[in-house]
NUPAPA-64985 format. One record per atom (N, C-alpha, C): residue in one letter; x, y, z. Coordinates in pm, whole numbers, padded with zeros to 5 digits, always signed. Example, Ala and Ser with C-alpha at 12.3 -4.5 7.8 and 13.67 -1.06 7.14 Angstrom:
BEGIN
A+01319-00569+00780 A+01230-00450+00780 A+01320-00330+00780 S+01285-00225+00708 S+01367-00106+00714 S+01290+00003+00787 
This chain:
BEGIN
X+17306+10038-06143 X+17218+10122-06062 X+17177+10046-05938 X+17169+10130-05860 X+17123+10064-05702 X+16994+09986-05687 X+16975+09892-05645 X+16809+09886-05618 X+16791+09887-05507 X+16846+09951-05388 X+16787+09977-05267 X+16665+10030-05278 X+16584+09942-05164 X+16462+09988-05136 X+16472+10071-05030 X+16286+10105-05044 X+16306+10286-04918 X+16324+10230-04807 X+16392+10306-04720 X+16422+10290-04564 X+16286+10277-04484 X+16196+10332-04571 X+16037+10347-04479 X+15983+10240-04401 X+15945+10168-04335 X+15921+10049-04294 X+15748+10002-04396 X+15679+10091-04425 X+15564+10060-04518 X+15582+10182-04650 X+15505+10111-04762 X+15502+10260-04821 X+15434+10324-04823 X+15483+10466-04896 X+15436+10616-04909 X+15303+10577-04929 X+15192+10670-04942 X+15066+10664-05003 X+15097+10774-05108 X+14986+10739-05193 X+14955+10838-05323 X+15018+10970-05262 X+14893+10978-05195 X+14887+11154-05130 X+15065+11233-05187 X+15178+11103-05083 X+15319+11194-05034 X+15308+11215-05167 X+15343+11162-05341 X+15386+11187-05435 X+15287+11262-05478 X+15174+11242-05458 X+15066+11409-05519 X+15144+11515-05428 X+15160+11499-05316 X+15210+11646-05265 X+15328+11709-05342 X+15450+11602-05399 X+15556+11643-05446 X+15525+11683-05519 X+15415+11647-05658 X+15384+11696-05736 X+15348+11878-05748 X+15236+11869-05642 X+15209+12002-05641 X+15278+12100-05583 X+15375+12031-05541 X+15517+12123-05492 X+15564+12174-05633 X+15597+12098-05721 X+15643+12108-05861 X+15613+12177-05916 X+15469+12186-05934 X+15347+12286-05995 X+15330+12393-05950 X+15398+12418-05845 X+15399+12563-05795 X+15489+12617-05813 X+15611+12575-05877 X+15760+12650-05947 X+15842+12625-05815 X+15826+12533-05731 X+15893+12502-05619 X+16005+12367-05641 X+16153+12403-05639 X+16215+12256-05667 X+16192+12160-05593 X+16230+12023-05593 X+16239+11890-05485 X+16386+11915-05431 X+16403+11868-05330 X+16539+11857-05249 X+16591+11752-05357 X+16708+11734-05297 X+16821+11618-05349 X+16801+11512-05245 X+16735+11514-05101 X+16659+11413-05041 X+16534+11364-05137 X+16466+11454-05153 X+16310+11416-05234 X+16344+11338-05380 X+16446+11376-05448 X+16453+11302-05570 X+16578+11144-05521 X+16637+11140-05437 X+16679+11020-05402 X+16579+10908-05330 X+16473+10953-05277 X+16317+10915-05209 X+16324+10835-05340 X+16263+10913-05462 X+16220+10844-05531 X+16255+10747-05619 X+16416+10724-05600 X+16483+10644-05619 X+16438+10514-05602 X+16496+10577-05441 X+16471+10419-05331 X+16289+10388-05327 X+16191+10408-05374 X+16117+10387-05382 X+16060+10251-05342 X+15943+10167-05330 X+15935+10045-05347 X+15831+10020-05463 X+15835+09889-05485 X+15752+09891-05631 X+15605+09895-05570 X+15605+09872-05447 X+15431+09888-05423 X+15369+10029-05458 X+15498+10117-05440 X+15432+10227-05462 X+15449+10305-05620 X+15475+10211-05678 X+15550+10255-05850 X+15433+10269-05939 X+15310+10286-05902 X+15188+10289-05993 X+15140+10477-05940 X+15158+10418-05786 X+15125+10568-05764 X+15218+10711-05772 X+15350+10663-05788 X+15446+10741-05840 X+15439+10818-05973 X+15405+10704-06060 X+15373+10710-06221 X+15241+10834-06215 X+15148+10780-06101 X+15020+10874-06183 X+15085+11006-06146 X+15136+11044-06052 X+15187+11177-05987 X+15299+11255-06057 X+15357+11145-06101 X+15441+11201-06230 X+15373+11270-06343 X+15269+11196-06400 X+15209+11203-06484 X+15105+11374-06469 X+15112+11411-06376 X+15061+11531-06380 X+15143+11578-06420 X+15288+11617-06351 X+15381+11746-06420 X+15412+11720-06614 X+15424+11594-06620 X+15454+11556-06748 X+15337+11662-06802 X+15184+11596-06791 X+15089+11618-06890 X+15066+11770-06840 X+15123+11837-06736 X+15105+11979-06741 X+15172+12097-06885 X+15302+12025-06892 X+15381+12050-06944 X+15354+12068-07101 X+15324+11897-07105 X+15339+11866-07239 X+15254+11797-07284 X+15088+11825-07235 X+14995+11719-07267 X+15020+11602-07265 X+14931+11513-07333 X+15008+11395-07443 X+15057+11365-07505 X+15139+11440-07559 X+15242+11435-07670 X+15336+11356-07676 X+15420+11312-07762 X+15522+11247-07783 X+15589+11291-07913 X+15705+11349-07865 X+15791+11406-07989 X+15917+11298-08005 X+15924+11292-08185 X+15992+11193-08193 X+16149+11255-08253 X+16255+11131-08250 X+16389+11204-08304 X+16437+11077-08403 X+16543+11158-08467 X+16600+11053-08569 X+16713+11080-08546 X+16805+10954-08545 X+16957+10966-08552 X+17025+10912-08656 X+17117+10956-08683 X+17221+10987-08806 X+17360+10942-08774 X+17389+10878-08802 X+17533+10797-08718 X+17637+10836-08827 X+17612+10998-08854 X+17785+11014-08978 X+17922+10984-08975 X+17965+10924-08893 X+18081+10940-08877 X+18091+10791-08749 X+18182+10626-08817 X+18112+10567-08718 X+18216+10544-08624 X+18255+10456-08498 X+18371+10438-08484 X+18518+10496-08520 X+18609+10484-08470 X+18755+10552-08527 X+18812+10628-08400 X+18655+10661-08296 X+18688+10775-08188 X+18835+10742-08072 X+18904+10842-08023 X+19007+10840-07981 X+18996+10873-07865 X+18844+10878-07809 X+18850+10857-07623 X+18852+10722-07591 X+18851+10681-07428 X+18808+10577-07396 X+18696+10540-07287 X+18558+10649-07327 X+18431+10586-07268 X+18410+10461-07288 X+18402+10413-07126 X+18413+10251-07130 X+18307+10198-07181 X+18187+10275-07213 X+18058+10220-07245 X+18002+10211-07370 X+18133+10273-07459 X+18117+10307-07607 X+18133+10213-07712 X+18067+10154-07770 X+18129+10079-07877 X+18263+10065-07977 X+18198+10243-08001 X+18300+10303-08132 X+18439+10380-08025 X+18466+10342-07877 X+18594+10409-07853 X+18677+10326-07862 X+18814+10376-07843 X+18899+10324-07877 X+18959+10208-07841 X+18918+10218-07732 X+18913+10024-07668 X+18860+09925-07679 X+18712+09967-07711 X+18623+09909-07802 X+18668+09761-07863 X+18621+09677-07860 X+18688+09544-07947 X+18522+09533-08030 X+18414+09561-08000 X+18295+09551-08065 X+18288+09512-08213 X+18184+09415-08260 X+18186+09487-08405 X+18088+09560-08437 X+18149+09659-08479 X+18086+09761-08564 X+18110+09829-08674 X+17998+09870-08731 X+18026+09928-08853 X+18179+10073-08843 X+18282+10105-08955 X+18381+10191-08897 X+18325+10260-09073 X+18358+10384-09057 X+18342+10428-09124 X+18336+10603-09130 X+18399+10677-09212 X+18468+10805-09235 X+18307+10875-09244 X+18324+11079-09208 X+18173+11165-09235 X+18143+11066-09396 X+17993+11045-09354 X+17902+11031-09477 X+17899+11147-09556 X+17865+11145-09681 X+17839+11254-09759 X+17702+11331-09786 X+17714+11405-09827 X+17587+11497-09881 X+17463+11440-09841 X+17450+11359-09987 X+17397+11270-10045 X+17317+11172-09915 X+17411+11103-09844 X+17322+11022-09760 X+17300+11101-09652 X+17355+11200-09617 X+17282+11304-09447 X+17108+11308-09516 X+17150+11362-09659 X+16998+11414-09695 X+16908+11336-09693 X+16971+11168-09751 X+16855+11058-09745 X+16794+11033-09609 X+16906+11051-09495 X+16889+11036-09361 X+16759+11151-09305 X+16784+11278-09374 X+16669+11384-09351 X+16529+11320-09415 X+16541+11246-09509 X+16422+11221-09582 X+16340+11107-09488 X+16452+11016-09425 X+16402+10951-09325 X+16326+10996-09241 X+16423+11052-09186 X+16341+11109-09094 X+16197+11193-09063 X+16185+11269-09184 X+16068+11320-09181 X+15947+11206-09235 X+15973+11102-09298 X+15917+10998-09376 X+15825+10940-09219 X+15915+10944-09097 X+15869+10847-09001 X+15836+11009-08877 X+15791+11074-08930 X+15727+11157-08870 X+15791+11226-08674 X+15926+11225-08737 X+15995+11286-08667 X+16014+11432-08731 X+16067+11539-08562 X+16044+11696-08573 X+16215+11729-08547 X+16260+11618-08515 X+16450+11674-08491 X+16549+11562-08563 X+16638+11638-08669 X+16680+11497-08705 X+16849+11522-08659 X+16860+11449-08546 X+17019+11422-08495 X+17123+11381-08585 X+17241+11447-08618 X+17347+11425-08682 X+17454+11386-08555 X+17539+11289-08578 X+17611+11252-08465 X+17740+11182-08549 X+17837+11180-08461 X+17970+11154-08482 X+18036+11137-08407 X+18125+11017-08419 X+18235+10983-08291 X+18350+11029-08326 X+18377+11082-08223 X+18502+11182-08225 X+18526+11245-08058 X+18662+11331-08079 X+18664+11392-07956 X+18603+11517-07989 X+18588+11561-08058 X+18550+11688-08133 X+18592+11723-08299 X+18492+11744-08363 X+18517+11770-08515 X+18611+11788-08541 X+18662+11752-08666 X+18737+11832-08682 X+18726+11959-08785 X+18790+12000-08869 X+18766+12129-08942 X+18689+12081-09073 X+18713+11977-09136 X+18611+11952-09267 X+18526+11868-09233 X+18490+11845-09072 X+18378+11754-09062 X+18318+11870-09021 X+18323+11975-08938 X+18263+12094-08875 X+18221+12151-08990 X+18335+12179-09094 X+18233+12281-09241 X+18136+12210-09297 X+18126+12051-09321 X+18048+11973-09412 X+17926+11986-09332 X+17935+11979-09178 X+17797+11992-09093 X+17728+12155-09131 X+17831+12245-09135 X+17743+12348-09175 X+17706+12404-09293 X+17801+12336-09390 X+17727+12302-09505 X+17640+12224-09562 X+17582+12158-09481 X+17425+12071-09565 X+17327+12060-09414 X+17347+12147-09358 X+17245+12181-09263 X+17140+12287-09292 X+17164+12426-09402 X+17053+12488-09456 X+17000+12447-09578 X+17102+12323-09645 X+17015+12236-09735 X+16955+12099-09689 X+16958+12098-09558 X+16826+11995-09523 X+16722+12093-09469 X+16744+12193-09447 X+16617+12296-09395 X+16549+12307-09519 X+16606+12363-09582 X+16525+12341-09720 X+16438+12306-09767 X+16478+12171-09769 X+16423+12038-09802 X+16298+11968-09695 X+16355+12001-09553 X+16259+11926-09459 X+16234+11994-09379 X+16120+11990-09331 X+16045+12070-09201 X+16118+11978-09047 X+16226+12049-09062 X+16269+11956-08934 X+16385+12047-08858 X+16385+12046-08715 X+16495+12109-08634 X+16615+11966-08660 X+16699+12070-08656 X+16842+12004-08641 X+16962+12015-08549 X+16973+11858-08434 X+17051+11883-08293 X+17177+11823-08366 X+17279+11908-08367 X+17434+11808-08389 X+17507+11735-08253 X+17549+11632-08269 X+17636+11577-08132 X+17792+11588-08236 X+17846+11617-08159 X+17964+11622-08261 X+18143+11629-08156 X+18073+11584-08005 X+18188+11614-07936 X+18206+11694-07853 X+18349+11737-07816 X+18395+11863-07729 X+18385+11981-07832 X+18329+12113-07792 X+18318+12198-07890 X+18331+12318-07880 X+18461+12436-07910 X+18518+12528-07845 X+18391+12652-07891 X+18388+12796-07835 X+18262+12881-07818 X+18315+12910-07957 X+18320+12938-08046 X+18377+12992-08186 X+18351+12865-08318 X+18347+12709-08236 X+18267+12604-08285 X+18146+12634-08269 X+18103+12659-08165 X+17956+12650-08104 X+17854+12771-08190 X+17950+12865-08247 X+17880+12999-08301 X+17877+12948-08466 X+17968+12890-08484 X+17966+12834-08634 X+17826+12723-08658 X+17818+12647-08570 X+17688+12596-08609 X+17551+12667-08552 X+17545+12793-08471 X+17460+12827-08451 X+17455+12928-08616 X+17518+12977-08651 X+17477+13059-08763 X+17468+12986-08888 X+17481+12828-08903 X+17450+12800-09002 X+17304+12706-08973 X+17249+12710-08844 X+17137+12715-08866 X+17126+12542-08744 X+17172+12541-08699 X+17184+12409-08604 X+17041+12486-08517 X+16998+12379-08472 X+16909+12470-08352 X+16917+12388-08209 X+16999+12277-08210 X+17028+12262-08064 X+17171+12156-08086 X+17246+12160-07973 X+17337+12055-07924 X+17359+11919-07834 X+17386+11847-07895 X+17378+11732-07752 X+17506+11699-07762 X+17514+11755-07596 X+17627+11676-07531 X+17612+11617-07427 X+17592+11478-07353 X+17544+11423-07268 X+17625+11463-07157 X+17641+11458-06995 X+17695+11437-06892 X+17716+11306-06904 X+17634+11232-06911 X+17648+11050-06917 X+17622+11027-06759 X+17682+11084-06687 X+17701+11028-06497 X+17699+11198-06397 X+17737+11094-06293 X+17785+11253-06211 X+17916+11318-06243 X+17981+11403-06139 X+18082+11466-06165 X+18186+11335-06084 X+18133+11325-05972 X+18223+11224-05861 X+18225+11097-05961 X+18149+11010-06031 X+18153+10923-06073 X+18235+10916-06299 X+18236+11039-06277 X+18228+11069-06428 X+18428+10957-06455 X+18501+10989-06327 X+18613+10950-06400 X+18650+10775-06430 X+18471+10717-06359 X+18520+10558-06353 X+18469+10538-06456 X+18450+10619-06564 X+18421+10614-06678 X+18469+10635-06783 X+18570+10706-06797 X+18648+10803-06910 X+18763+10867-06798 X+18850+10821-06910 X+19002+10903-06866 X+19043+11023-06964 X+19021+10983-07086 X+19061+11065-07206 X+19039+11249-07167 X+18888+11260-07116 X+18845+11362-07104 X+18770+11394-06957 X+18703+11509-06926 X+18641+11523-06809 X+18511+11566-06829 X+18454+11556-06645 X+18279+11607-06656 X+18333+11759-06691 X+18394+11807-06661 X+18451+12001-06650 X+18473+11997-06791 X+18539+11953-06920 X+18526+11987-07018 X+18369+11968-07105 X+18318+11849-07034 X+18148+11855-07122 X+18095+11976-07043 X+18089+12008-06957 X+18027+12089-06889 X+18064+12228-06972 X+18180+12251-07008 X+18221+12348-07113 X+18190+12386-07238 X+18130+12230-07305 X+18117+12230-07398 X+17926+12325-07409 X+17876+12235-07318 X+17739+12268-07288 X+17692+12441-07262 X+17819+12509-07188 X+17846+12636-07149 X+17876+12707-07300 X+17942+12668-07342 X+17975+12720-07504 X+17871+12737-07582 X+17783+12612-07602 X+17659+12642-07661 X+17529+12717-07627 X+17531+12729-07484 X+17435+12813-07443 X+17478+12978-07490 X+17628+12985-07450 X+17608+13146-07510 X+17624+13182-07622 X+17649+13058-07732 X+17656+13109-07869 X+17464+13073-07935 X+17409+13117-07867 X+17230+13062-07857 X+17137+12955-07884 X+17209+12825-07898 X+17216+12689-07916 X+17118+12681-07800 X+17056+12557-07842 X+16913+12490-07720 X+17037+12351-07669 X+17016+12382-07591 X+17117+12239-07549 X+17024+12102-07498 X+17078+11975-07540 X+17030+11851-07528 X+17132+11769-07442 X+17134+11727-07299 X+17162+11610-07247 X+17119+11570-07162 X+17191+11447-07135 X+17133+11366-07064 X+17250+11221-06986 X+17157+11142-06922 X+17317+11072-06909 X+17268+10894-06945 X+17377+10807-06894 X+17346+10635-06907 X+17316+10586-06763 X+17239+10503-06751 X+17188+10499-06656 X+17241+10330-06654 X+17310+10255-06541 X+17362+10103-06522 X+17446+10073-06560 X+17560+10206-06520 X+17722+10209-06514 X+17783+10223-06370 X+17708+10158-06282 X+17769+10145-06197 X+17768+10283-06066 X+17711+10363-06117 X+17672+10463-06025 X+17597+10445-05927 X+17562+10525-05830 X+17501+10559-05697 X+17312+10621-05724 X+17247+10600-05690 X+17113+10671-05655 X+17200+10830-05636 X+17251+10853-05591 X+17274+10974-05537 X+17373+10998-05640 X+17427+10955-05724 X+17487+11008-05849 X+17373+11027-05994 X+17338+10929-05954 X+17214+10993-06060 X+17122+11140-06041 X+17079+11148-05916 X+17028+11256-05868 X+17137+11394-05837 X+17231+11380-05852 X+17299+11487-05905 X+17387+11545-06017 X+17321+11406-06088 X+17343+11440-06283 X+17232+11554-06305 X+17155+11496-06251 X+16976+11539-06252 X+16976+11683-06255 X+17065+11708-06083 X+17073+11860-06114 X+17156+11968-06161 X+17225+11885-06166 X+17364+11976-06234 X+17283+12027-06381 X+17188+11913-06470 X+17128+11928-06580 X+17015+12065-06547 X+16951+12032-06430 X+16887+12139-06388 X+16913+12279-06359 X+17022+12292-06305 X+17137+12422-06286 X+17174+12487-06437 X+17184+12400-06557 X+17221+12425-06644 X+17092+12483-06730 X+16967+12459-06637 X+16862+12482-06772 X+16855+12412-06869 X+16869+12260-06910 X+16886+12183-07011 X+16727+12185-07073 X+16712+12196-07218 X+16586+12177-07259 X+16497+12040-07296 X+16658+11970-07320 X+16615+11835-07401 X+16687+11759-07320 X+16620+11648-07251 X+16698+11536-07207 X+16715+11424-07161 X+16807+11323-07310 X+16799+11209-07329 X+16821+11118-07182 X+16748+10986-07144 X+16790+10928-07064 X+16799+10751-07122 X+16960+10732-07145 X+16987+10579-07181 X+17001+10517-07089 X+16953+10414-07108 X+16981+10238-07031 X+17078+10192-07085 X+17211+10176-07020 X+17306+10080-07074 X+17315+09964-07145 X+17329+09941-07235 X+17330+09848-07331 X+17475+09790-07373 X+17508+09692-07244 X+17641+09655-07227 X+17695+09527-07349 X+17722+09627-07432 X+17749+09593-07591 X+17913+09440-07566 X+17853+09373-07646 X+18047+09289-07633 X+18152+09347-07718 X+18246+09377-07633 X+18369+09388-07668 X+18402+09568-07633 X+18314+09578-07569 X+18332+09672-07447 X+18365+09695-07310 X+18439+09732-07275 X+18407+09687-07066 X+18382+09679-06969 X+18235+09768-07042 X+18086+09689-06925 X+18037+09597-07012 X+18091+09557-07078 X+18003+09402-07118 X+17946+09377-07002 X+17800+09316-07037 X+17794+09189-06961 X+17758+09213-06796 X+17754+09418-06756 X+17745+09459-06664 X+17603+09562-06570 X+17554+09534-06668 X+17432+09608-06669 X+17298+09513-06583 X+17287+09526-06475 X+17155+09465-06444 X+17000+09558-06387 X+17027+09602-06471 X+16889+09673-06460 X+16751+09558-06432 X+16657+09681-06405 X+16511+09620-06381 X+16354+09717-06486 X+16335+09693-06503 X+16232+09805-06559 X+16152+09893-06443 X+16137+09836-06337 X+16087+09931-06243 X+16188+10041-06201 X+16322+10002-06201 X+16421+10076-06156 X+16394+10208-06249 X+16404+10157-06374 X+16399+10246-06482 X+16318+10351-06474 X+16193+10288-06446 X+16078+10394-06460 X+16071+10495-06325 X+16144+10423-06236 X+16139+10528-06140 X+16261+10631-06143 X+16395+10586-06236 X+16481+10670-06286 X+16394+10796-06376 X+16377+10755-06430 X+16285+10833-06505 X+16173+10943-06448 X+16127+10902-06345 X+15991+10964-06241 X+16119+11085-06187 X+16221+11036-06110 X+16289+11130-06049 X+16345+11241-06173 X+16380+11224-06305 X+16432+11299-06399 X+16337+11428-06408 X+16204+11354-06420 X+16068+11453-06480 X+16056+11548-06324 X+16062+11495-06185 X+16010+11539-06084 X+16149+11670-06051 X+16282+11634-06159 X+16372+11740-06108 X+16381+11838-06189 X+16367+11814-06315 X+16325+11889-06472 X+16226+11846-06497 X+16107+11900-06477 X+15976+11914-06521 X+15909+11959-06641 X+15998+12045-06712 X+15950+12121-06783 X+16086+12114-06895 X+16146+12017-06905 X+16240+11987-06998 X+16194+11864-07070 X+16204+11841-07205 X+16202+11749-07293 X+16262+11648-07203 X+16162+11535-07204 X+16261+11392-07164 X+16237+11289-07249 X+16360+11254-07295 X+16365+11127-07378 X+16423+11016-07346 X+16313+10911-07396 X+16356+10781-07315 X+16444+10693-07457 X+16570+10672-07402 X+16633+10690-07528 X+16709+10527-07532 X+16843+10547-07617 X+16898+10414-07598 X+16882+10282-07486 X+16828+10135-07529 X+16838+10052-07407 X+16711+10037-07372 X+16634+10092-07413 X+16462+10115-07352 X+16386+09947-07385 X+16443+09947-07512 X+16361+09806-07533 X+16399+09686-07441 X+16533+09691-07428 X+16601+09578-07373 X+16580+09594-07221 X+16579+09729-07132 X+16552+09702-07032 X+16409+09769-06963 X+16335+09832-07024 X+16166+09878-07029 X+16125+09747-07046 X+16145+09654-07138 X+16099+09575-07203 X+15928+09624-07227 X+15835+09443-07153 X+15671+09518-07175 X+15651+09672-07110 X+15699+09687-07026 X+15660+09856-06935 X+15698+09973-07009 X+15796+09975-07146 X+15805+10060-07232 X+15719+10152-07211 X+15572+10138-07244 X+15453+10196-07260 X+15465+10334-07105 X+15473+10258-06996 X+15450+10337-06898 X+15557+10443-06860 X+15679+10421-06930 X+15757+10561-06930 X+15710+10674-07021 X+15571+10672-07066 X+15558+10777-07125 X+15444+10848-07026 X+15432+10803-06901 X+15394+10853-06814 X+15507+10961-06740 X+15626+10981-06779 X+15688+11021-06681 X+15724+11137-06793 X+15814+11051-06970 X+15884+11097-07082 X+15790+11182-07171 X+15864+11248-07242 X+15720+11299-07327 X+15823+11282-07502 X+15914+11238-07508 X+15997+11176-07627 X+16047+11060-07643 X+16090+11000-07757 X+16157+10868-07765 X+16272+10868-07940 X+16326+10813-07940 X+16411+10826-08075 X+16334+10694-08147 X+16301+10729-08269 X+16240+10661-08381 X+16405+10572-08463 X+16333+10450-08461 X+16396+10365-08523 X+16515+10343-08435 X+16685+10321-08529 X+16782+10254-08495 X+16854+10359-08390 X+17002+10323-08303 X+17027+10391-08250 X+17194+10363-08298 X+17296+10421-08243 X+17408+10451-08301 X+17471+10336-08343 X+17447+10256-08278 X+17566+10114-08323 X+17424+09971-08320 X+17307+09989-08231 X+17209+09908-08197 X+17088+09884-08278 X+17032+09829-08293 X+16892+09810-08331 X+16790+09859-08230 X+16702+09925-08277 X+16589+10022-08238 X+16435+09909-08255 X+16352+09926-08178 X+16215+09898-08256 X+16166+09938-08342 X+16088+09825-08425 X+16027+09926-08576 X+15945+10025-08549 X+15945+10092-08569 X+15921+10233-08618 X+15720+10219-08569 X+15672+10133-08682 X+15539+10033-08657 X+15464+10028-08474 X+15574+09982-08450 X+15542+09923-08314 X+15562+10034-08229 X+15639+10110-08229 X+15602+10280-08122 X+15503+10334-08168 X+15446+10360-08327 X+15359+10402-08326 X+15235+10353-08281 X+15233+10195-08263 X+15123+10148-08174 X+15102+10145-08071 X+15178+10163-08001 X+15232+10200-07840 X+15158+10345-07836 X+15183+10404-07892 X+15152+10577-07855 X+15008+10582-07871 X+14942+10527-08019 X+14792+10489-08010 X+14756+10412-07884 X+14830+10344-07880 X+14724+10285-07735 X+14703+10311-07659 X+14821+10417-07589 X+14813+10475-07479 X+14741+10635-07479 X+14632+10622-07577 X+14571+10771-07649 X+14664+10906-07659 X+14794+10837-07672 X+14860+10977-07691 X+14835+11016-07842 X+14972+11149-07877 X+14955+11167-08001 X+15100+11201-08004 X+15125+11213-08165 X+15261+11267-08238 X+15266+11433-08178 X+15361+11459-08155 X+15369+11651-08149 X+15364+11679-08292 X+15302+11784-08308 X+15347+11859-08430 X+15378+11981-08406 X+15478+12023-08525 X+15493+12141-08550 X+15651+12137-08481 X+15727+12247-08546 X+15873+12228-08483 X+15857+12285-08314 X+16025+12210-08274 X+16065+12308-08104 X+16083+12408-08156 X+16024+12523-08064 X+16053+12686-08037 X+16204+12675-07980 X+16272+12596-07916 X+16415+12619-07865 X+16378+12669-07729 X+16253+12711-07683 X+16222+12768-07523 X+16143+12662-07461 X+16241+12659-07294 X+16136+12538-07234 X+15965+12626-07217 X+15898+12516-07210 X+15762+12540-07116 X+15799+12659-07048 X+15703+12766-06986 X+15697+12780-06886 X+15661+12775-06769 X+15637+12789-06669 X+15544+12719-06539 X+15490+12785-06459 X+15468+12960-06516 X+15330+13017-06447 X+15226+12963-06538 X+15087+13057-06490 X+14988+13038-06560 X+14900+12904-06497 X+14964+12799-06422 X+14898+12730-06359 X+14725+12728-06386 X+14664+12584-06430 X+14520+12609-06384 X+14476+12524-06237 X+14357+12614-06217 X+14355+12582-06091 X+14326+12389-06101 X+14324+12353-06195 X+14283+12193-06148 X+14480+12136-06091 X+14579+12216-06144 X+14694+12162-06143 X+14745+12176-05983 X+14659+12279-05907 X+14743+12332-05849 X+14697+12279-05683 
């Protein structure tokens, strides 16, 4: 990711980012100038960014913090070559390899999850797309974890044709994640196997078979400010409800090893521009957070209003313990109660917002 600073010769004051704000708050978008602004930002002004953020967030979504659990069924074996992947096929990593889990442990994985007071429990799998007895086994023990747990259930499961997409909507899936990962211009210095036009398909598939769709992209692969900000909107164009934002976590024996130089300010202002372009979409501050948030963790929940509980697909997560002390401190609270599958909406305004 870029760290150009703003062209401005001093910085912004509060005021410019309260104004964007209440641009926001009035159902008015930001340009693709205004969310690259906040890119290039400078850190003098990264406190007053945060509080201005922090209105649309807490318009939205109070204080809340909704949590997720992931489920790594299916590990390694995959037959793309996302350069950023552990489990693809170029991959030299070690990692765990291993065929769909069974019954038996998805359910223990549900029990987890609700144990640590998560409301979505992610089933995920590397693959290019299911195949036919990994697709039936998902929709067979998906109305026996409903059952069992008060919990929505997002599958990642790949490329996924509209006749896939209807099969897990009727057995009870209630959202999909398929990430963008990058832009469209940048998507191919990433992956050859496949394209941004087939995820983009996939995402299209699930919206009309009535799926809530979840993505998001990696953030310190080498992209542009101005590729990030038009992941941003393409996600925005799409109406995305949920969406994850990772920090690269340039794993060994991958080939961004070793390539990732992030900053935590960068981050958080990645993040400021996500909320300031989707406002009213779930944002989760997801893979990579520890390693490159590090102490400032805390202050992306000025921008985020989610985070994934515990481990992540191939990585170690923070304990479980320690977010929940994070969230106390920062007087937030747990969400309760499941997603409706509908974003926010953004009339109704009170006059203190506006």
């Amino acid at each position: 990711m870029s760290t150009v600073q703003s062209l401005s010769k001093s910085p912004l004051s509060g005021n410019h980012w309260n104004e964007l704000a209440s641009k926001v708050l009035r159902a008015e978008d930001i340009s693709r100038s205004d969310a690259v602004h906040i890119l290039e930002s400078s850190d003098e002004e990264l406190l007053d960014l945060l509080a201005a953020t922090f209105r649309v967030r807490r318009h939205f979504f109070g204080t809340t913090v909704q949590l997720f659990f992931l489920m790594n069924a299916k590990s390694g074996l995959c037959p793309e070559d996302c350069s950023y992947c552990s489990q693809s096929k170029i991959s030299e990593a070690e990692i765990p390899r291993y065929n769909f889990l069974s019954e038996p442990q998805l359910l223990e994985g549900a029990r987890m999850a609700a144990e640590r007071n998560s409301k979505t429990y992610c089933i995920v799998i590397s693959a290019r797309g299911p195949s036919e007895r990994e697709l039936e086994a998902v929709c067979r023990i998906v109305p026996k974890i409903k059952a069992q747990f008060n919990l929505n259930i997002c599958a990642c499961l790949g490329l996924l044709t509209p006749q896939q997409a209807q099969r897990l909507a009727a057995a009870g899936v209630d959202k999909v994640n398929h990430n963008l990962n990058t832009s469209r211009r940048h998507y191919a210095n990433i992956c050859s196997t496949h394209t941004y036009d087939e995820r983009v398909g996939t995402l299209e598939a699930c919206r009309d078979a009535g799926l809530a769709l979840c993505s998001g992209g990696i953030i310190g692969m080498g992209e542009t400010h101005e590729d990030l900000v038009d992941m941003a909107m393409d996600l925005r164009s799409m109406h995305v409800e949920s969406i994850p934002v990772n920090f690269l976590n340039s794993i060994d024996g991958t080939p961004l090893q070793g390539t990732s130089q992030l900053n935590p300010r960068d981050c958080l202002r990645a993040l400021c521009m996500m909320r300031f372009v989707n406002p009213s979409s779930e944002l989760r501050i997801a893979g990579g957070r520890e390693i490159h948030l590090r102490s400032m963790q805390a202050l992306g929940f000025y921008a985020a209003n989610s985070i994934f509980i515990g481990d992540y697909l191939t990585t170690k997560g923070q304990l479980p313990e320690e977010d929940y002390s994070m969230i106390r401190d920062l007087g937030f609270t747990l969400s309760t109660g499941l997603e409706s599958g509908e974003p926010p909406t953004i009339a109704g305004l009170t006059p203190l917002e506006k």
